[in-house]
C-alpha positions in Angstrom: -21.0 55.7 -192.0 -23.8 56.4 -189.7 -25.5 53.5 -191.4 -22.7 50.8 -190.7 -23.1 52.1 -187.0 -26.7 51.4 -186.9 -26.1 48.3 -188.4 -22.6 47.4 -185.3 -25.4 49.1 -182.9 -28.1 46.7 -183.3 -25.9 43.9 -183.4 -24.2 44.4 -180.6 -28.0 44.6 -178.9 -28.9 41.3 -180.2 -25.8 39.4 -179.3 -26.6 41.2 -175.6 -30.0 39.8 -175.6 -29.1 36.4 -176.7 -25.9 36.4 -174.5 -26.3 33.1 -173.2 -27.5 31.3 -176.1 -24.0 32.3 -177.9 -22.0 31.9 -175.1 -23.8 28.3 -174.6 -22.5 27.7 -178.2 -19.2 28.8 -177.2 -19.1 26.3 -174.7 -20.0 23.5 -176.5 -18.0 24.3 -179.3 -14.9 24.3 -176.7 -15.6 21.2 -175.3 -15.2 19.9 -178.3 -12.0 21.8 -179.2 -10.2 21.1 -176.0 -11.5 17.2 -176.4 -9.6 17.5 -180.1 -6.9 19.4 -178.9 -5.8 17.3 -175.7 -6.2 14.4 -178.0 -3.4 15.8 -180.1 -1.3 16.9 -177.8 -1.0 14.2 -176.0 0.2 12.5 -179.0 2.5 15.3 -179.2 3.7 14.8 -176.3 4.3 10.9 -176.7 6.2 11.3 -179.5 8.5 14.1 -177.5 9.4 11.7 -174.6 9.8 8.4 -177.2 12.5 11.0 -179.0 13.9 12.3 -176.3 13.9 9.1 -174.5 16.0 7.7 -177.9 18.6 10.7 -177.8 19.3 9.9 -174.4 18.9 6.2 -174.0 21.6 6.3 -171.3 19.7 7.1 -169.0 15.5 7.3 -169.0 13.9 10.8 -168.4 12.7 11.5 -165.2 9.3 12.8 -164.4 10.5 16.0 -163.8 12.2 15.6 -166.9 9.1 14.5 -169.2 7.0 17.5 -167.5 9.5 20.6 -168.7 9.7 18.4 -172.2 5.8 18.6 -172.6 3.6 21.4 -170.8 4.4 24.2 -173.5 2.3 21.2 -175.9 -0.5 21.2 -173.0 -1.0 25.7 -173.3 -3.4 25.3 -176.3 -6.0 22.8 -174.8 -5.8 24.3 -171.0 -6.3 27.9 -172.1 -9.4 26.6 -174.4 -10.9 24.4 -171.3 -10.5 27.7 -169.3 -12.4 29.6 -172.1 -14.9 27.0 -172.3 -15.7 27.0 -168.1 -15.8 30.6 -168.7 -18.6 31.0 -170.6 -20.6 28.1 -169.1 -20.4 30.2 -165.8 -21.2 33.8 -168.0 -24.0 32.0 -168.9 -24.8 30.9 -166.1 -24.7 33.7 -164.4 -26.8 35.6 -166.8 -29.0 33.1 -167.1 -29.7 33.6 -162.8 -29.5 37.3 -163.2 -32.5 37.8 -165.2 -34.7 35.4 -163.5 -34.0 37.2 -160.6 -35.2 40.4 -162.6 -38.3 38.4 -164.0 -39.5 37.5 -160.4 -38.8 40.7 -159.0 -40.7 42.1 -162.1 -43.7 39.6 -161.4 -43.6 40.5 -157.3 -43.9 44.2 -158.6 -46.9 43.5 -160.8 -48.0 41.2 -158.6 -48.4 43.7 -155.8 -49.3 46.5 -158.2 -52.3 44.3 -159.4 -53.6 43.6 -155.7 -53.1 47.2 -155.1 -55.7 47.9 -157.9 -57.9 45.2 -157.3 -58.5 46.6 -153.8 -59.1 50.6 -155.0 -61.8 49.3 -157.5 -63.5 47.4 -154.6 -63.1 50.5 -152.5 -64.7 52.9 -155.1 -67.7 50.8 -155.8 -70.4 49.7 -153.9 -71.3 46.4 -152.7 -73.9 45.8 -155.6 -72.0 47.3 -158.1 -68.5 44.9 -157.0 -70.9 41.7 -156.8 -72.4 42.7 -159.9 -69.0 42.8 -161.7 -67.5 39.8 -160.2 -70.6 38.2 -161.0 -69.9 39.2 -165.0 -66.6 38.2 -164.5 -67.2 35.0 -163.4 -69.9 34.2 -166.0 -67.3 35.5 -168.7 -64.8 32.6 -167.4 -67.4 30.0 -167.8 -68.7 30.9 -171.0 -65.3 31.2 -172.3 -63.9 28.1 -171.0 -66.5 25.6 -170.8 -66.9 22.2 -168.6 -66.0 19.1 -169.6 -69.4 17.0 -170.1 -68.8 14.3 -167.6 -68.4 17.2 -164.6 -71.8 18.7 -165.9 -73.7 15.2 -166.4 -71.9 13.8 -163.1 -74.5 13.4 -160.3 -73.0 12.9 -156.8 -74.3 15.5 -154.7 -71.7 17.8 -155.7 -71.8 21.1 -157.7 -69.8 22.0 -160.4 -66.8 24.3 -159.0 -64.3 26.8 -161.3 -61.0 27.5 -159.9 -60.6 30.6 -161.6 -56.7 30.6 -160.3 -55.5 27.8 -162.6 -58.7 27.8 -164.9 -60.0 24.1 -164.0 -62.8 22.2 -163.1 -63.8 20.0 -160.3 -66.3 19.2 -158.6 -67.2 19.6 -154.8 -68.9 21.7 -152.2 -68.9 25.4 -150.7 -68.4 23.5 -147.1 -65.4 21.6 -148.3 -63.7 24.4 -150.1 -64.3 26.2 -146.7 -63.2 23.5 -144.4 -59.8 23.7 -146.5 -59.1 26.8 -146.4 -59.7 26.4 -142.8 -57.8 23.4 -142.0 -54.9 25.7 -143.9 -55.3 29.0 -142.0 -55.1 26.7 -138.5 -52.1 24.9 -139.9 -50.5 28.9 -140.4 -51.6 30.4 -137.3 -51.8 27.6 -134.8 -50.1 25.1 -136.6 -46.7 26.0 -136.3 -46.0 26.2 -140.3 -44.4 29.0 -141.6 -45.6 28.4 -145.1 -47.6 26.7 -147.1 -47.9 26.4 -150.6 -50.9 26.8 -152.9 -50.5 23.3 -154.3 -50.5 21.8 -150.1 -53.8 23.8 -150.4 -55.4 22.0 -153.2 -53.9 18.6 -152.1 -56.4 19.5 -148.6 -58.8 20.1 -151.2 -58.7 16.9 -152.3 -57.2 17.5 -155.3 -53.9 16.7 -157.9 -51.7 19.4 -157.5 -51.4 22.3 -160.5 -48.2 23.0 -162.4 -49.7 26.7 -161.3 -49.9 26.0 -157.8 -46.1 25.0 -157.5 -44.4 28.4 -156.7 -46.9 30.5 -155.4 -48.5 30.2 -151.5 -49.6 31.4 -148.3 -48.1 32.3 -145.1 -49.5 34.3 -141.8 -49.2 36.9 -142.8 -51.4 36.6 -146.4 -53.8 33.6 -144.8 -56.2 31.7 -147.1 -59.3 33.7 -148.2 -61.5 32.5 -150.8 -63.7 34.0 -152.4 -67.2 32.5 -153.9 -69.2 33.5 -157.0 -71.8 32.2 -158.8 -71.7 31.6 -162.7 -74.3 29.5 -165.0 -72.3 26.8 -167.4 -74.0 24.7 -170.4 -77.5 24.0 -170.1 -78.6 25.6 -167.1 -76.1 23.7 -164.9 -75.2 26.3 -161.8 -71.4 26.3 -161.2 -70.0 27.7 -158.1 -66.9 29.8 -158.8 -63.6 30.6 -156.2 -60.8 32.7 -156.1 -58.6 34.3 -153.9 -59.5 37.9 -152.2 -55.5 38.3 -151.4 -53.5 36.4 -154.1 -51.2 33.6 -153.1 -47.7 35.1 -153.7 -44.3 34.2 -154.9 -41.8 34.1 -152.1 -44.4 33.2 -149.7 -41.6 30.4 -148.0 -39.5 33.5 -147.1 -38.3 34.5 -144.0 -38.6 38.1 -143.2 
């Protein structure tokens, strides 16, 4: 006995946690069924009225008439298109519930992480933070090399590592500054409430990142980039930026 409860226990679990996935196969399955089942009553119901209509051929059936003769036939498929809305709006509903516990999950850990970043800069020195940004920025590099072309490329531009979204370009410390300006002046002055952290690479001059599309600045978390040095393939230096306060989720709402 206790082993057939484990066994109704951790079923019961795993049709919880895959609650929308069955209840998405409920609905589908009564789509079908109330398609099947409207299909055969309304022949049903046809050959009520033609018989009806053949008893009584005195007179033809009203409309009021044909209605009492037929909705009892019409209770199968109705209650099954009710079941079937039913569980696409359960799903549904799930479905919004936990992403709204995901994000709030990621806004915790989000914060949680800045909070930590900030007490290790506060407990080391200025060397020793420089020196560990330094190795983490090398570390990036060395773990997720330049293409060739950016290396080889010669137009008086230096190989630059978004450590944000991982990828490569290729520009200057007084563009990258001169965006995050142009940004900041756009929050403060500007008269923008928000902007996101794809608006700031567009500025940058470049395409924006499937990363970049939820996450963004506002005034009260301004742009703040922060530079690092790093050495890729053969010798070639390679400037590397990040954000000092992270661009967040939500950023585009009101408080």
């Amino acid at each position: 006995m206790p082993q057939l409860a484990i066994v109704a226990k951790n079923a019961l679990q795993g049709v919880r946690r895959h609650s929308p996935i069955v209840l998405t196969g409920f609905a589908i399955a009564g789509v079908v069924s109330t398609a099947l089942l409207t299909a055969r009553a309304t022949s049903r119901a046809t050959q009520t009225i033609a018989a009806n209509s053949y008893i009584n051929s005195s007179e033809p059936l009203t409309k009021v008439e044909k209605l009492k003769l037929v909705w009892p036939i019409y209770i199968p498929p109705v209650l099954t298109g009710l079941a079937t809305i039913s569980c696409i709006v359960g799903a549904q509903s799930i479905n919004m519930r936990r992403q709204a516990a995901i994000r709030g999950a990621f806004t915790l850990t989000e914060g949680a992480f800045q909070e930590y970043k900030e007490q290790v800069a506060e407990a080391l020195t200025k060397p020793a933070r420089e020196k560990l940004e330094t190795a983490v920025a090398q570390k990036h590099v060395d773990t997720n090399p330049p293409a060739t072309e950016l290396i080889s490329s010669i137009d008086g531009k230096v190989l630059v590592l978004d450590l944000f979204t991982g990828r490569y370009f290729r520009s200057t410390r007084e563009t990258i500054l001169q965006a995050q300006n142009e940004v900041n002046e756009r929050l403060t002055i500007g008269g923008e409430d928000a902007i996101s952290l794809n608006e700031f690479y567009i500025v940058l001059g470049l395409e924006p990142s499937v990363i970049g599309e939820a996450p963004g600045f506002n005034h009260e978390n301004l742009v703040d980039v922060n530079f690092n040095t790093a050495v890729a393939e053969g010798g070639v230096p390679c400037l590397t930026i990040t954000f000092r306060a992270l661009p967040i989720k939500g950023y585009d709402s009101l408080h």
